[in-house]
LUMLOKE-291128 format. One record per residue (C-alpha): x, y negated, z; residue in three letters; residue number from 1. Coordinates in nm, 2 decimals, decimal comma, padded with zeros to 4 digits. Example, Ala and Ser with C-alpha at 12.3 -4.5 7.8 and 13.67 -1.06 7.14 Angstrom:
        u        v        w   code   pos
    01,23    00,45    00,78    ala     1
    01,37    00,11    00,71    ser     2
END
This chain:
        u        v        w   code   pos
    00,00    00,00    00,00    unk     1
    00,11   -00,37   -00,06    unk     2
    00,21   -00,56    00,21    unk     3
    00,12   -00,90    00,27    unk     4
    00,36   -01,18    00,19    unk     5
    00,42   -01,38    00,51    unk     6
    00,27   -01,72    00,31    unk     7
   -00,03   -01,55    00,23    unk     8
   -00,12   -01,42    00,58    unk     9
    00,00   -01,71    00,78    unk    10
   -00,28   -01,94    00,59    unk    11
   -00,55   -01,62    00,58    unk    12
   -00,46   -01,61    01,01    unk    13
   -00,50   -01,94    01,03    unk    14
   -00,77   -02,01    00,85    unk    15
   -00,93   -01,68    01,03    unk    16
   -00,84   -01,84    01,38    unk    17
   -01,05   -02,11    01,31    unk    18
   -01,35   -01,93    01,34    unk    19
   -01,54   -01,97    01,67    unk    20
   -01,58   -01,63    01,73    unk    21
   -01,23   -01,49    01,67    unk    22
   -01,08   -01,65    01,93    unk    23
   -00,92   -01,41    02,16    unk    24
   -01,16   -01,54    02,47    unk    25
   -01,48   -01,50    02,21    unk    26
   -01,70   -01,27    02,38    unk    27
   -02,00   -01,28    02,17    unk    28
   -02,09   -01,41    01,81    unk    29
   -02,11   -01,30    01,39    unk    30
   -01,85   -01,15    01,22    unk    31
   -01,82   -00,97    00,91    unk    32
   -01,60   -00,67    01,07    unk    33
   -01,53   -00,55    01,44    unk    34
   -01,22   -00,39    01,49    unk    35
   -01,19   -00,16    01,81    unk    36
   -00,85   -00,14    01,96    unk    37
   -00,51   -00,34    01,86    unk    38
   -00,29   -00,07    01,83    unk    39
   -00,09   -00,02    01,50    unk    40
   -00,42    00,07    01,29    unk    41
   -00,59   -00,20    01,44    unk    42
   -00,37   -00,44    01,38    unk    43
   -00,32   -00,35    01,00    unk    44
   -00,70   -00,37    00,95    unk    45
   -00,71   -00,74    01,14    unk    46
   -00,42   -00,84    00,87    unk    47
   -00,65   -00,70    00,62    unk    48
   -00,96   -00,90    00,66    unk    49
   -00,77   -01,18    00,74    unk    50
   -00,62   -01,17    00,38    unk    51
   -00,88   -01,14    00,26    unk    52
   -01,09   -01,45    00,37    unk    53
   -01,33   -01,27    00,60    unk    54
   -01,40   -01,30    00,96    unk    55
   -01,34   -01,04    01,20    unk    56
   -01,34   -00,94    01,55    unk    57
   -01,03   -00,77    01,69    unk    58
   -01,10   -00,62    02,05    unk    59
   -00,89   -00,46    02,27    unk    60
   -00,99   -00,28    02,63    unk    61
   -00,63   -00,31    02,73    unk    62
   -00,42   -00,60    02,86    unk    63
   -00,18   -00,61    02,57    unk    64
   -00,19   -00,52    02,17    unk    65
    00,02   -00,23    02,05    unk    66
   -00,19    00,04    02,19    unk    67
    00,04    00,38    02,24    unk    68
    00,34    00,14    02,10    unk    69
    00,46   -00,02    02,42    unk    70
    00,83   -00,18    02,47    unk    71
    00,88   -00,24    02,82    unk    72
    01,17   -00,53    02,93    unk    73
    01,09   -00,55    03,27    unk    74
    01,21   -00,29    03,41    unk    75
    01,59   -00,26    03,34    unk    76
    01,57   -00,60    03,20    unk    77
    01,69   -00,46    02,89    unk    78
    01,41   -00,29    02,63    unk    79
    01,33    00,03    02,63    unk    80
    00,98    00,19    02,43    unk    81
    00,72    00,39    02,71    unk    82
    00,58    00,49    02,37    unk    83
    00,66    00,54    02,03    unk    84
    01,00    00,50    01,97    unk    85
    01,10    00,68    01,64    unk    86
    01,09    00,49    01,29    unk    87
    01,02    00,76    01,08    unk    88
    01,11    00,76    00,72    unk    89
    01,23    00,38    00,73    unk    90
    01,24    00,35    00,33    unk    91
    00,83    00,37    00,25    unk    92
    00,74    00,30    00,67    unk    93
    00,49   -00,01    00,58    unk    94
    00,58   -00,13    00,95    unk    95
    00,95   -00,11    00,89    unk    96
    00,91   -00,28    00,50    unk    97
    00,74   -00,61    00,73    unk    98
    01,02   -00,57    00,99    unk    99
    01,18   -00,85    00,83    unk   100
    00,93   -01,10    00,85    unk   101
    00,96   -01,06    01,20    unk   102
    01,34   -01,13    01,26    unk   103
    01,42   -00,79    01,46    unk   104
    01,66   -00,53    01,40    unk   105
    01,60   -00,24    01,25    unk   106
    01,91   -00,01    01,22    unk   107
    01,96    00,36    01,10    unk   108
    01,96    00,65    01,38    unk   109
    02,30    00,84    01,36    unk   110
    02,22    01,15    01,13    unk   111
    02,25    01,49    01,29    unk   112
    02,18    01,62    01,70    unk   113
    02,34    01,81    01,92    unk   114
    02,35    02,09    02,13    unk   115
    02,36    02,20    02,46    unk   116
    02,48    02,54    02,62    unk   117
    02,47    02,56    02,94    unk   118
    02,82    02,34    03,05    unk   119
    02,93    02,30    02,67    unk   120
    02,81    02,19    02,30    unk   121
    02,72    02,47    02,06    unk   122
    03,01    02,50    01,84    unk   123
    03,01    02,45    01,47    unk   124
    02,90    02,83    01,39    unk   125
    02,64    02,78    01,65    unk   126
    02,51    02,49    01,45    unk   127
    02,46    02,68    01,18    unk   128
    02,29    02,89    01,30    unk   129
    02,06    02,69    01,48    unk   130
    01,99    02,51    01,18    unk   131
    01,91    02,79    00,98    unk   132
    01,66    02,92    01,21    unk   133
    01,50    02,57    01,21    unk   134
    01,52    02,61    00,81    unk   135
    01,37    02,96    00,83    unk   136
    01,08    02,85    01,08    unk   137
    00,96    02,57    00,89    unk   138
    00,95    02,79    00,54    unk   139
    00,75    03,03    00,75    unk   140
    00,53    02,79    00,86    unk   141
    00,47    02,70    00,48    unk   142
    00,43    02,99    00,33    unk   143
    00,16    03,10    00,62    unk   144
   -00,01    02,74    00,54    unk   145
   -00,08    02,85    00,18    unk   146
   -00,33    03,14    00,28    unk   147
   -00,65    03,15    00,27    unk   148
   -00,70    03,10    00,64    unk   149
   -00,55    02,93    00,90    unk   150
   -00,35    03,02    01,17    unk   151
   -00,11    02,85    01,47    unk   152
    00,20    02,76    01,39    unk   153
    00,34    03,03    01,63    unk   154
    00,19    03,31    01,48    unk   155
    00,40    03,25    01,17    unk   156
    00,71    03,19    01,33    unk   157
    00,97    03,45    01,15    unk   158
    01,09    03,74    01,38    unk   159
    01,45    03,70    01,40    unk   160
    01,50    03,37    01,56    unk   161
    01,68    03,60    01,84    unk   162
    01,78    03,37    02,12    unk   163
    01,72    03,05    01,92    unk   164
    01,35    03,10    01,91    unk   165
    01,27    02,86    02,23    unk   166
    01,49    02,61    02,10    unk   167
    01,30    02,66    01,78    unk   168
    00,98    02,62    01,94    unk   169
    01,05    02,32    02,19    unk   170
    01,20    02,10    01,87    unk   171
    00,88    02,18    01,62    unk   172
    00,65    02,19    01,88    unk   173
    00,64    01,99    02,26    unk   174
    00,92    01,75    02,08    unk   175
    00,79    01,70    01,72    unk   176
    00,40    01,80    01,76    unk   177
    00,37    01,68    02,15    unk   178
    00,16    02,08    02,14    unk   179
    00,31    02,42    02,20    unk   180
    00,34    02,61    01,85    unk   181
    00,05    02,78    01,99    unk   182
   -00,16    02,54    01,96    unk   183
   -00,06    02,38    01,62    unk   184
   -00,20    02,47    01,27    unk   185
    00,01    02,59    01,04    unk   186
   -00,19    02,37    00,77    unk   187
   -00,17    02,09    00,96    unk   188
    00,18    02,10    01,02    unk   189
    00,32    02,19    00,68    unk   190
    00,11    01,94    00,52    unk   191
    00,29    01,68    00,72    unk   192
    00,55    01,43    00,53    unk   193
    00,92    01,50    00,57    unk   194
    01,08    01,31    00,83    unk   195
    01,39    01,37    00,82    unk   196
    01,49    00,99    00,77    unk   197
    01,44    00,76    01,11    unk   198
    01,52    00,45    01,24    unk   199
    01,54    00,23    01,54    unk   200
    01,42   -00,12    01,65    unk   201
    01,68   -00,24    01,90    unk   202
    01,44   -00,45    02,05    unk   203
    01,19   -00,20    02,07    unk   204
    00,91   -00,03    01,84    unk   205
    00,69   -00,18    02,07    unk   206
    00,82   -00,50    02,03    unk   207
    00,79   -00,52    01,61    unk   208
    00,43   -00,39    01,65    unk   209
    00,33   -00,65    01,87    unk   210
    00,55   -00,90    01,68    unk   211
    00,29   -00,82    01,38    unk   212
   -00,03   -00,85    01,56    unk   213
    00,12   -01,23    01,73    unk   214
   -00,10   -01,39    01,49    unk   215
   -00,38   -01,23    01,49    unk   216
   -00,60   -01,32    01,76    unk   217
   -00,77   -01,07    01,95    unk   218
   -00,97   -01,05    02,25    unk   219
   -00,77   -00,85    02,55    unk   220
   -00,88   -00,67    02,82    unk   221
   -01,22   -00,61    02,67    unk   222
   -01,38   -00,23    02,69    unk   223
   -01,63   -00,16    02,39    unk   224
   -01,87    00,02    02,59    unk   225
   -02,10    00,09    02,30    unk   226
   -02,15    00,04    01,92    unk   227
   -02,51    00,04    01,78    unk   228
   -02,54    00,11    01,40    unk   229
   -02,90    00,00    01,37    unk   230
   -02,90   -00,30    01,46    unk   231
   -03,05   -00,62    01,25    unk   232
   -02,75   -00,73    01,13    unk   233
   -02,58   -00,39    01,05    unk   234
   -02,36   -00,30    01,36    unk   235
   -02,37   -00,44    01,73    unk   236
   -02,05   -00,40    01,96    unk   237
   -02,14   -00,41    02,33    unk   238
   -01,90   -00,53    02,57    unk   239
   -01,81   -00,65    02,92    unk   240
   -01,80   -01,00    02,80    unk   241
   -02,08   -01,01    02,56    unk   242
   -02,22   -00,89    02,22    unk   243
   -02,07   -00,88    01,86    unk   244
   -02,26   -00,85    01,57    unk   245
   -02,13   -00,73    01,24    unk   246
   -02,16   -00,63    00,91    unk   247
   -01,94   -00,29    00,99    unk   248
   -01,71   -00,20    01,24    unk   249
   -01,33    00,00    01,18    unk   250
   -01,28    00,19    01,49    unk   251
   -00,89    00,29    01,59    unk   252
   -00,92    00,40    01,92    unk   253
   -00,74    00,75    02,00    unk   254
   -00,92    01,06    01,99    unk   255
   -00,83    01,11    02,34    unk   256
   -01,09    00,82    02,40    unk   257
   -01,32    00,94    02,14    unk   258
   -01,33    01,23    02,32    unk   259
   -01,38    01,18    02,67    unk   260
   -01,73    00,97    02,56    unk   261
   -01,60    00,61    02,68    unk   262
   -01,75    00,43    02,39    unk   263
   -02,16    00,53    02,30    unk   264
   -02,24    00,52    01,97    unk   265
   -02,62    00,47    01,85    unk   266
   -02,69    00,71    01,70    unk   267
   -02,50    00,97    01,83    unk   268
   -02,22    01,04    01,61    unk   269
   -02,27    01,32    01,34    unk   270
   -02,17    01,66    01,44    unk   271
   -01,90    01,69    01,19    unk   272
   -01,75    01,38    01,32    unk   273
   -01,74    01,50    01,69    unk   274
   -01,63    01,86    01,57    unk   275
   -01,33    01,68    01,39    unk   276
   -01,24    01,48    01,66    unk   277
   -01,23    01,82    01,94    unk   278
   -01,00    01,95    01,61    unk   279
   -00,75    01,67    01,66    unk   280
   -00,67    01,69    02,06    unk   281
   -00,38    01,44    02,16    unk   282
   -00,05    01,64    02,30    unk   283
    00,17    01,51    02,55    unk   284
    00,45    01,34    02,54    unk   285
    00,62    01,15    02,77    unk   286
    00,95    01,01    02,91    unk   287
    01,18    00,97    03,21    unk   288
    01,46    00,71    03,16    unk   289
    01,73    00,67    03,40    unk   290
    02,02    00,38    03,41    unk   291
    02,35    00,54    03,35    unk   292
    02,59    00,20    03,36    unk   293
    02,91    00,42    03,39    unk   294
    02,81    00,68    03,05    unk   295
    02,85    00,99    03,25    unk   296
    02,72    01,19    03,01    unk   297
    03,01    01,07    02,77    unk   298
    02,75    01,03    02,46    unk   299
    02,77    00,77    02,16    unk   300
    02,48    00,49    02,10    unk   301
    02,16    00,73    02,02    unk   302
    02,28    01,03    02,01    unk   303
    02,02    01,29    02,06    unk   304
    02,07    01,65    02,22    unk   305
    01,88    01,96    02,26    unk   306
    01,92    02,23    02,52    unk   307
    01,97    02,61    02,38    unk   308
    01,69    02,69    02,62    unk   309
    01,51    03,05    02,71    unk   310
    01,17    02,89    02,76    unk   311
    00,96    02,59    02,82    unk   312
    01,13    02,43    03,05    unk   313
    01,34    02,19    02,86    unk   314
    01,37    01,85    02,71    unk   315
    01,52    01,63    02,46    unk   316
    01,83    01,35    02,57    unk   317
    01,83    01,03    02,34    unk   318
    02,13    00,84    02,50    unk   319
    02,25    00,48    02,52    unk   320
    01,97    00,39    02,36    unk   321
    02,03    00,09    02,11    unk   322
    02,38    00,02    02,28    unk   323
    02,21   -00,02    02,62    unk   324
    02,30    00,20    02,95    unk   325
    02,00    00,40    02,93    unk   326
    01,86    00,77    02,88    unk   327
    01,59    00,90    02,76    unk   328
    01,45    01,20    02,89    unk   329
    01,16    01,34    02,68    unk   330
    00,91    01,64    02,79    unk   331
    00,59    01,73    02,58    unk   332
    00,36    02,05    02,54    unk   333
    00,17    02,26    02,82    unk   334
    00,49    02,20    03,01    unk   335
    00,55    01,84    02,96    unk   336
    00,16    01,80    03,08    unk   337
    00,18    01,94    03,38    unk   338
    00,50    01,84    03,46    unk   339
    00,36    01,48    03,41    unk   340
    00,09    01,54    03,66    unk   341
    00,26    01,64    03,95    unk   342
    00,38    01,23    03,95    unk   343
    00,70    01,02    03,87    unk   344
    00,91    01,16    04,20    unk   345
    00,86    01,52    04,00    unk   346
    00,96    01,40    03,68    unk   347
    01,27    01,24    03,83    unk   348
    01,32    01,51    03,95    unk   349
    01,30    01,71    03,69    unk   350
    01,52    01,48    03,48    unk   351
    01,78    01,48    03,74    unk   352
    01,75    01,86    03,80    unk   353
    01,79    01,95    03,41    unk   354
    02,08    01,72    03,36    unk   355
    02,30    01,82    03,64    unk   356
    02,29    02,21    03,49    unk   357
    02,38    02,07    03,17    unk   358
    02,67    01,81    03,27    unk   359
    02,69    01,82    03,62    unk   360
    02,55    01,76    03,94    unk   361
    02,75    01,48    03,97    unk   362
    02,58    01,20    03,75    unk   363
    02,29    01,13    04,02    unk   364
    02,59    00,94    04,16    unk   365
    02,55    00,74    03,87    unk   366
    02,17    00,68    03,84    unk   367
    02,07    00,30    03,93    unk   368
    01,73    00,22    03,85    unk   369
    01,46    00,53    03,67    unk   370
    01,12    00,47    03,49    unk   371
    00,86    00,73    03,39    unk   372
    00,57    00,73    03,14    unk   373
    00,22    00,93    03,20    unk   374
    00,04    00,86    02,86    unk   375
   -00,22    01,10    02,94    unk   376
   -00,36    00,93    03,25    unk   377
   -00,32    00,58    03,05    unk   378
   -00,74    00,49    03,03    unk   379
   -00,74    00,35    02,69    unk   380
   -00,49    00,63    02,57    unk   381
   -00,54    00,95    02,72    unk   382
   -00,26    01,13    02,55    unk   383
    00,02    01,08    02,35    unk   384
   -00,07    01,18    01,94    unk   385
   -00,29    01,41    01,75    unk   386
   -00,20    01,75    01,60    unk   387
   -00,46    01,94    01,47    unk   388
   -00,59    02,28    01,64    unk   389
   -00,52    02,62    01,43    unk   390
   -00,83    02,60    01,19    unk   391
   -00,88    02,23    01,25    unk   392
   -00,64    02,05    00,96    unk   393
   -00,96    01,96    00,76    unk   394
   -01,09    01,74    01,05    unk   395
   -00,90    01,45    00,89    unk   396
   -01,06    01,37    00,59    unk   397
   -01,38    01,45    00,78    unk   398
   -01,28    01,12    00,99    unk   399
   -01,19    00,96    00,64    unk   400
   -01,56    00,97    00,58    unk   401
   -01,80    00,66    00,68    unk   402
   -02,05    00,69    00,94    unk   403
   -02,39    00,49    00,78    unk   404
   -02,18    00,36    00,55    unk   405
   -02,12    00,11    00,83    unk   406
   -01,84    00,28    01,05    unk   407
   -01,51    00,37    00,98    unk   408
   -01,23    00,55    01,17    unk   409
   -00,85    00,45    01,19    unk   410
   -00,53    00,57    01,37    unk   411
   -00,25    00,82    01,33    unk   412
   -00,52    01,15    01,37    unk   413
   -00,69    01,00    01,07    unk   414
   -00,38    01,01    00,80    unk   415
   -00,31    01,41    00,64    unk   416
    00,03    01,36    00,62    unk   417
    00,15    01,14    00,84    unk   418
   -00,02    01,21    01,16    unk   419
    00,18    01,15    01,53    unk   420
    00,33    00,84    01,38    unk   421
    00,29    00,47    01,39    unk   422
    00,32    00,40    00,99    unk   423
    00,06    00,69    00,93    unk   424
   -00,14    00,42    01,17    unk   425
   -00,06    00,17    01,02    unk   426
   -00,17    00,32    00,67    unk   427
   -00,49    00,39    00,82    unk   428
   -00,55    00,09    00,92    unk   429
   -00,49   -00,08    00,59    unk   430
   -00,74    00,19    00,43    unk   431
   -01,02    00,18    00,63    unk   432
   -00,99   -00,20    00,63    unk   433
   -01,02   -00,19    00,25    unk   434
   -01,25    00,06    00,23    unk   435
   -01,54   -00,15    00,43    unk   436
   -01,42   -00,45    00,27    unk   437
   -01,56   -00,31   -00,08    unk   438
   -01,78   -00,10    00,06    unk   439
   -02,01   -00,41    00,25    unk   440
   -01,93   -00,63   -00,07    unk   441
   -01,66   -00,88    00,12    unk   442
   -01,42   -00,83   -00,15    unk   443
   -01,42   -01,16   -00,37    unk   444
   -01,39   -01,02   -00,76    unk   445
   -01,25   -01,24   -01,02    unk   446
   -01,43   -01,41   -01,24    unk   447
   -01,41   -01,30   -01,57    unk   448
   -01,32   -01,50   -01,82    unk   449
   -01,54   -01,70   -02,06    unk   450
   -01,55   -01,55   -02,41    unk   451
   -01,36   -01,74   -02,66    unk   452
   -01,59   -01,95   -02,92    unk   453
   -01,66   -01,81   -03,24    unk   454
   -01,47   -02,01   -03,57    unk   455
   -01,50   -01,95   -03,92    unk   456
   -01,15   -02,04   -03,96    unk   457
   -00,87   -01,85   -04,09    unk   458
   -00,64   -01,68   -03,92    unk   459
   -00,24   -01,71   -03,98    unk   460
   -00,08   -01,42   -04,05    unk   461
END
């Protein structure tokens, strides 16, 4: 999709601001779209409508825009992301392409990982093999993803990973998918983009995202508590500070939220709509990042490690990340969930625990400061990113599809191919933003032009 030019938006945002009822302290009033939740999908559609002439209504139940992209500075006083974090596949990423309208860096993450086993790094045999069984696994994965029938990533898994099969398991699943294997459909999966490209915003992910939405107003800390698709005027959003009515309404919020019933829709969703949306259950994934001023760990600027593990209890290391004196350590899966709700003391713990049998006991020496994320018990989140159930793949077109030609869905879950990231929400965003553009008749068509009078005269050769 084309990206705005910065000209062009800055007048359609402007001129958009000027709108009573787009203010971000509007609580009630007439717009010609309603946009539920400023995360990355969010935002994209506000852009959008804004470029396109059209008033909207961008509203947000937390305290900040971004959504499940969240750069935190206050903590170590340096940035670090409690969310995303991972620019995947820099060279088509729409978010990364409008990175430099924003003035932040965006720099390459060092090719290549390492290993860990037990006290040491795999050696370069080792590697080989690693990677091979990470080759074989995911042309397993495809070749089960072109039957007839569907089935979990797991049960395709090839059967001579030998002692590299949890290793195998933790990188494609809890790491890449936030899901055990298990739990993952083989369609789903294999029909995923390549990402095998990434990069990093040294200010944060968070950060850029946020940059983007700074001038598009929205209202914050605003729960949509209901969204009525028969009313007068085409759609009425209820919320704690008022009523919206509008002409149709793109709504981004996580399936997580979908699910759990915190916004009502009149009436009642479709059954296809809710079945799709049980298909595309949010994983977990989360973080614990400890200050390590003195490097014990003796890693370069974001270099990322594995453990050769013999089950589920294991993690990811992305160190000194963007230059800075912290470390990243990730959980996901059925571990990384439970893990995250026994508290932060229990992930520190873990953290702590996990590192010293892989470098040392002596690095808590070295630990100043320690955050933790719990993106499942976030209210307006409820979970990290979608990856579809074994059978459920499908359920993302099904959320392509508009409810009463009306309503529209947005967000990572709703993108077949790039699902789990922010530039898939992004995508989405833009999508469903043009798609109820056209669809209500707000897109302005040219005029065509007048025919050209009739002569008898001649014509030169």
């Amino acid at each position: 999709m084309s990206a705005l030019s910065r000209r062009s938006f800055i007048a359609a945002s402007a001129a958009v601001a000027a709108g009573p009822s787009l203010g971000a302290t509007t609580s009630s009033g007439e717009v010609d779209i309603a946009i539920i939740g400023a995360g990355a999908a969010g935002i994209a559609a506000a852009r959008k409508v804004a470029a396109a002439g059209r008033r909207f209504a961008l509203i947000e139940a937390a305290d900040r825009i971004g959504g499940r992209c969240h750069t935190d500075t206050q903590t170590f006083g340096v940035p670090f992301d409690r969310g995303a974090h991972w620019i995947h596949m820099p060279d088509i990423n729409p978010v990364a392409k409008l990175a430099s309208q924003t003035g932040l860096d965006i720099y390459p993450a060092p090719p290549g990982q390492k290993v860990r086993i037990v006290r040491r790094y795999a050696r370069e045999g080792e590697m080989e093999d690693y990677l091979a069984a990470l080759v074989r696994t995911n042309r397993a994965i495809a070749e089960a993803a072109r039957g007839k029938s569907d089935m979990s990533c797991a049960q395709a898994l090839p059967k001579d990973l030998g002692d590299w099969r949890a290793t195998v398991e933790f990188v494609l699943g809890p790491f890449g998918c936030g899901k055990n294997l298990a739990d993952v459909s083989a369609m789903d999966f294999a029909r995923s983009a390549e990402r095998d490209a990434d990069a990093f915003c040294r200010q944060g992910f968070g950060a850029l995202v946020a940059k983007l939405g700074a001038g598009v107003p929205a209202q914050l800390a605003t729960p949509v508590s209901r969204i009525d698709l028969n009313a007068r005027a085409g759609v009425e959003v209820e919320t704690e500070r008022g009523r919206i009515a509008a002409r149709g309404v793109i709504v981004t919020v996580s399936t997580g939220v979908l699910a759990a019933g915190k916004i009502k829709f009149v009436p009642e969703l479709p059954r296809r709509q809710l079945d799709a949306v049980s298909s595309l259950g949010l994983g977990s994934y989360d973080r614990v990042v400890l200050e390590l001023p003195d490097n014990p760990l003796g890693l370069e600027r974001d270099d990322l490690v594995f453990q050769k593990s013999d089950g589920e209890r294991t993690a990811a290391v992305l160190a000194n990340v963007a230059g800075a004196r912290l470390v990243m350590v990730d959980v996901g899966g059925r571990f990384g969930r439970e893990l995250a709700a026994k508290g932060a003391d229990a992930m520190t713990r873990f953290a702590l625990d996990w590192l010293g049998d892989l470098y040392g006991a002596d690095l808590r020496k070295s630990v100043k400061r320690t955050a933790t994320t719990n993106w499942n018990a976030e209210p307006w989140a409820l979970g990290a990113f979608s990856a579809a159930a074994p059978g459920g793949q499908p359920a993302r077109r099904t959320l392509l599809e508009p409810v009463r030609e009306r309503l529209w869905f947005a967000g990572e879950a709703v993108h077949e191919t790039l699902w789990g990231t922010v530039g898939g929400a992004w995508e989405s965003g833009e999508r469903a933003a043009d798609a109820a553009l056209k669809r209500l008749g707000l897109v302005t068509q040219p005029r065509e032009p007048a025919p050209a009078p009739t002569t008898t005269r001649r014509r030169r050769r």
